[in-house]
C-alpha positions in Angstrom: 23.2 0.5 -61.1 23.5 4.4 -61.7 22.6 5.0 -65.3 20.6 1.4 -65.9 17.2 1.1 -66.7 14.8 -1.7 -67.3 14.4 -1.9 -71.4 12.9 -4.5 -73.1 15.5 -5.8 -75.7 13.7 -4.9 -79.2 14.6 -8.6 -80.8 14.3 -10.9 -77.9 11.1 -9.0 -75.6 12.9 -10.0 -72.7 14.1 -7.2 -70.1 17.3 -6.4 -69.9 19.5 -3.6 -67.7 21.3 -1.4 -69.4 22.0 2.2 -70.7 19.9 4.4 -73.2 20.2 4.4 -76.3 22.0 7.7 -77.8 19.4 10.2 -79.4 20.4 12.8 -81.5 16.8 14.7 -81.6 17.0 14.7 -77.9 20.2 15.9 -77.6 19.7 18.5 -80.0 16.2 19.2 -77.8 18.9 19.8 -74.5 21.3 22.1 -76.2 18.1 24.1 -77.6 16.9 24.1 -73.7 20.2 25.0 -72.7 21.1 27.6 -74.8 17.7 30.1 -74.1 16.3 28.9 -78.2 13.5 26.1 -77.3 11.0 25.1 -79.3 7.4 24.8 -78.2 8.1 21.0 -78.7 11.3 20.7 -76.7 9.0 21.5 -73.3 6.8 18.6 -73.9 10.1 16.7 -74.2 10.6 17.4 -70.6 7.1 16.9 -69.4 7.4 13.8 -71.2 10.7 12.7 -69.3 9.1 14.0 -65.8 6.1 11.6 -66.8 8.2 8.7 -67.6 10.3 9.9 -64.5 7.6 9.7 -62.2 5.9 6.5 -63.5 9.3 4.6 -62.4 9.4 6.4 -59.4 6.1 4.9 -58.4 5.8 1.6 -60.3 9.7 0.5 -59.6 9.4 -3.0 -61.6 8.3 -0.8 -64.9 10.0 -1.6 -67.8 11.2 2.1 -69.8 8.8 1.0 -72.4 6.1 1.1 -69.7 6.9 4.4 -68.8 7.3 5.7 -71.8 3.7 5.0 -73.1 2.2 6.3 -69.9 4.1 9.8 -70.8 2.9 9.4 -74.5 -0.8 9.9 -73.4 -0.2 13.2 -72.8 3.2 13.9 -73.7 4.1 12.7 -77.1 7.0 14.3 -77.8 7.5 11.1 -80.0 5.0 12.5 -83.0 6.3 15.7 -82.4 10.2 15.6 -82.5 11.3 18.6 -84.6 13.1 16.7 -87.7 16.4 18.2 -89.2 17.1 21.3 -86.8 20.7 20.0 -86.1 22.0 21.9 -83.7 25.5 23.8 -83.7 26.7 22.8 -79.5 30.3 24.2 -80.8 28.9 27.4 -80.7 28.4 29.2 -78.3 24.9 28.7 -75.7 
């Protein structure tokens, strides 16, 4: 079950297992992290995963959903997600 999560399916509400949706802002949010160039907003990225992180950890029937508006309280990387800074991963980091 390595890499499957609890989501609630957006059309049905029911929980269902299964992968993460790809994100291209929070992949673009990693290869700023990686590469030494983060923005202010890319840090409460990862306090926002560590929160959602931790909220699984210690609630293990929580849905991703549930997690995720636990780490929105005080991590909402959500409203903050820098818009249009594509990033260039061919480069070099």
């Amino acid at each position: 079950m390595h890499g499957l999560h609890p989501i609630e399916d957006y059309e049905t509400g029911q929980v269902v297992v299964r992968k993460f949706d790809a994100d291209a802002e929070t992949a673009d949010a990693w290869i700023r992290l990686r590469s030494g160039n983060a923005l202010p907003e890319d840090h409460v990225l990862l306090e926002h995963e560590l929160t959602e992180l931790s909220c699984l950890r210690e609630h293990p029937g929580a849905t991703y959903q549930e997690a995720h508006r636990v780490a929105n309280e005080n991590y909402n990387w959500q409203s903050r997600v820098p818009l249009n800074k594509r990033e260039d991963f061919e480069g070099e980091w």
